[in-house]
N, C-alpha and C positions, 0 to 999 in steps of 0.2 A: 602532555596528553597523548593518547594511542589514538586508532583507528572506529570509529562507530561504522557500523554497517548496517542500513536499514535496506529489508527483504521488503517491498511492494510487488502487490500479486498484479495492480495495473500503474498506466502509467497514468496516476494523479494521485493512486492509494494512501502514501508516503506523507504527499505535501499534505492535502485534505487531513489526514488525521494525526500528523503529528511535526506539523512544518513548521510550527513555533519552539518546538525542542528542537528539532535539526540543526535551526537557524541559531537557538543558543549554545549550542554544542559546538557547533564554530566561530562564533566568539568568544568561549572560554580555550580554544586552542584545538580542539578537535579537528579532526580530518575523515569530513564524514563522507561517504560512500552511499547511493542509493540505487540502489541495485533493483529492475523491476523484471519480473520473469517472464508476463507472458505480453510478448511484445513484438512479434512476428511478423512483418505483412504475406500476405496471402493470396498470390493473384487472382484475377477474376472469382470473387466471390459469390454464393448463391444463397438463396434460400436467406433463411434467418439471419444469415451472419452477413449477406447482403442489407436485409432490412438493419441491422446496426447502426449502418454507418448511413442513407439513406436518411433515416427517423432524421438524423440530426442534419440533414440539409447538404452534405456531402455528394456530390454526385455517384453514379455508379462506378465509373473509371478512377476514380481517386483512388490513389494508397493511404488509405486511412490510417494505419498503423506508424506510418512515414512522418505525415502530419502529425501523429500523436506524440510521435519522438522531440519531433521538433519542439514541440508545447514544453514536452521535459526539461528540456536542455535550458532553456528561460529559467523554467521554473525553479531549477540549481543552479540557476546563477544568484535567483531570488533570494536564495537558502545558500548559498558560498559551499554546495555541497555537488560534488564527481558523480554525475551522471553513468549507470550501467545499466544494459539491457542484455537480457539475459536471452532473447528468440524464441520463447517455448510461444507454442499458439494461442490465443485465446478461448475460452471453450466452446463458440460459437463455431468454432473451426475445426472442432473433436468431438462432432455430435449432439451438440445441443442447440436444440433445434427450436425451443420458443421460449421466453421472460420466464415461465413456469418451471422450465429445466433447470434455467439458472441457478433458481433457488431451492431447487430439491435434492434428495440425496445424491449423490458423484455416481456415474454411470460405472456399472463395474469393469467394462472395458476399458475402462478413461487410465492408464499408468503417468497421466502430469506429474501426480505427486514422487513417482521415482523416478523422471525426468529431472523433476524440481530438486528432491534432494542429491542429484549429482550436481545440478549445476550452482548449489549452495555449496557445495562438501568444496566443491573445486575453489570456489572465492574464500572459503574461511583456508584454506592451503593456501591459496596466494597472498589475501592480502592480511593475515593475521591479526585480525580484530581482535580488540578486548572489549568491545560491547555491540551486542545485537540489538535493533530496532525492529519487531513484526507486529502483524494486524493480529485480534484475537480471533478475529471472521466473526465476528457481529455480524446478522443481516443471514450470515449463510449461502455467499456467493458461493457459487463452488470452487472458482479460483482460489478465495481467498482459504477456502477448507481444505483443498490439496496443499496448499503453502504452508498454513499450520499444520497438517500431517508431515511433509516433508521436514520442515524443522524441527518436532517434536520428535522424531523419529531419529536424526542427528545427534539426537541428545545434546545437547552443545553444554559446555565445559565451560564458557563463558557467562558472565551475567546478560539476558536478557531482557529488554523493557515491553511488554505487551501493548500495543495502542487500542483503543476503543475504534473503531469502524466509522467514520465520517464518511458520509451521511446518514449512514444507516439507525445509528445511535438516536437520530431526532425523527425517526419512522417508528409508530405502531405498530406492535403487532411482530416483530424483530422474534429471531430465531438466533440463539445462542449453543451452536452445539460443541462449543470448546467450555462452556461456564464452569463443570464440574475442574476441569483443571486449572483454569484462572482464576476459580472467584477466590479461591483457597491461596492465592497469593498476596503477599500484602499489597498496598496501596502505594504510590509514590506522586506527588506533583515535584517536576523539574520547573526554572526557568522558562519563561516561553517569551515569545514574540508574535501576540499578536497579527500586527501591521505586516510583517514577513511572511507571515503562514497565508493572509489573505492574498497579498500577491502574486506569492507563487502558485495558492492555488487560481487566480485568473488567470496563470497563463497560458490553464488546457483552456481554452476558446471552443473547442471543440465539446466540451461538457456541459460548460455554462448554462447554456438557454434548456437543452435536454433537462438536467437535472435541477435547474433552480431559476430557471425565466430570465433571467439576467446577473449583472455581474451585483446589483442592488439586494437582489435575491439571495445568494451567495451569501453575501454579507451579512443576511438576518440571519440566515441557517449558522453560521457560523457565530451571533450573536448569541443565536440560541444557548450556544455549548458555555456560553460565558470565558470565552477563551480558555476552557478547563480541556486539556490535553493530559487527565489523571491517566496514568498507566499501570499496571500490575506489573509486579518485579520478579525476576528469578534470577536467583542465586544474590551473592554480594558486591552491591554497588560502591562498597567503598572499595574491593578490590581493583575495581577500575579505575579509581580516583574520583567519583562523584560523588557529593553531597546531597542528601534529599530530606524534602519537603514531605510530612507526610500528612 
């Protein structure tokens, strides 16, 4: 087996939506790679991207970003998968300035996304993957929308797997503005694991209570999806050596 490299726009994106295929992919032999881009700490933060970290019980002095790394590193241990961070900032730290920014269109000063596509062009030069892992940006985070621009822009040569956006996938009312290019992909179910996807997603602690009350919480959300980690495919997965479920 080669190399998989999954692109996460934060550090939990990866485990949360697709840490059950990760986790099977290095059991069938893989050497998978989780690469998360915006991942930066930021000293002395203000405004909005203060309240971030704050919301979630953090103090003001904390390097949030610091801690979040650390959750990572658990988390691929959870998953037998190489933690990478990539330093770009988060967008709270590039002008966006309240929960409503997040999810609106990318501010036209914002260049992440041709930050983002150099520091993907660089990992696909070193560590020469033959298969990509990224988010489809469900939900319409702007991170995770420059990450999809950035890679679609790459063009990449390789087969890619699309993951659906956890949590956002079990929210109302969800903004899909990559659908016209995914939906027209086929379908695929891999392998998954369950019981490994949810571990590692417990080990951002730092998300937990914010996004689902507890780690009990977590697990229903995650029940929800029926352990289905379906992905949209691009290009051919048996050229990489995978079999699939459709």
């Amino acid at each position: 087996m080669g190399i998989a490299l999954a692109l996460s726009p934060h550090l939990d994106d990866a485990a949360f939506s697709a840490g059950g295929t990760l986790a099977c992919l290095v059991d069938q032999g893989w050497k998978v790679v989780l690469a998360t881009l915006f991942t930066a700490s930021v000293p002395a933060p203000s405004g909005f991207a203060l309240a971030c970290q704050t919301d979630k019980g953090l103090p003001p002095d904390a390097d949030y970003m610091a801690l979040r790394r650390a959750e990572d590193v658990i988390a691929c241990n959870a998953l037998g998968a190489r933690p990478v961070w990539l330093g770009l900032r988060e967008a709270p730290h590039r002008g966006y300035a309240s929960a409503a920014a997040l999810f609106a269109e990318p501010r036209h000063d914002d260049a992440a996304d041709r930050a983002a596509a150099v520091c993907i062009a660089r990992l696909l030069s070193s560590l020469r993957p033959t298969l990509l892992l990224a988010p489809q940006a469900i939900g319409a985070h702007v991170d995770h929308v420059l990450t999809v621009r950035a890679i679609h822009g790459l063009r990449p040569t390789i087969p890619v797997l699309w993951w659906q956006d956890f949590p956002y996938t079990v929210r109302p009312g969800i903004r899909r503005p990559f659908a016209p290019l995914h939906d027209g992909l086929p379908k695929a179910t891999l392998p998954t694991d369950p019981l490994r996807r949810l571990s590692a997603c417990a080990a951002y602690t730092s998300q937990i209570g914010y996004q689902f009350g507890d780690v009990e919480g977590l697990t229903r959300a995650l029940s929800a999806t029926c352990g289905d980690e379906r992905l949209r495919v691009q290009g051919d997965l048996g050229s990489a050596g995978l079999g699939v479920v459709a």
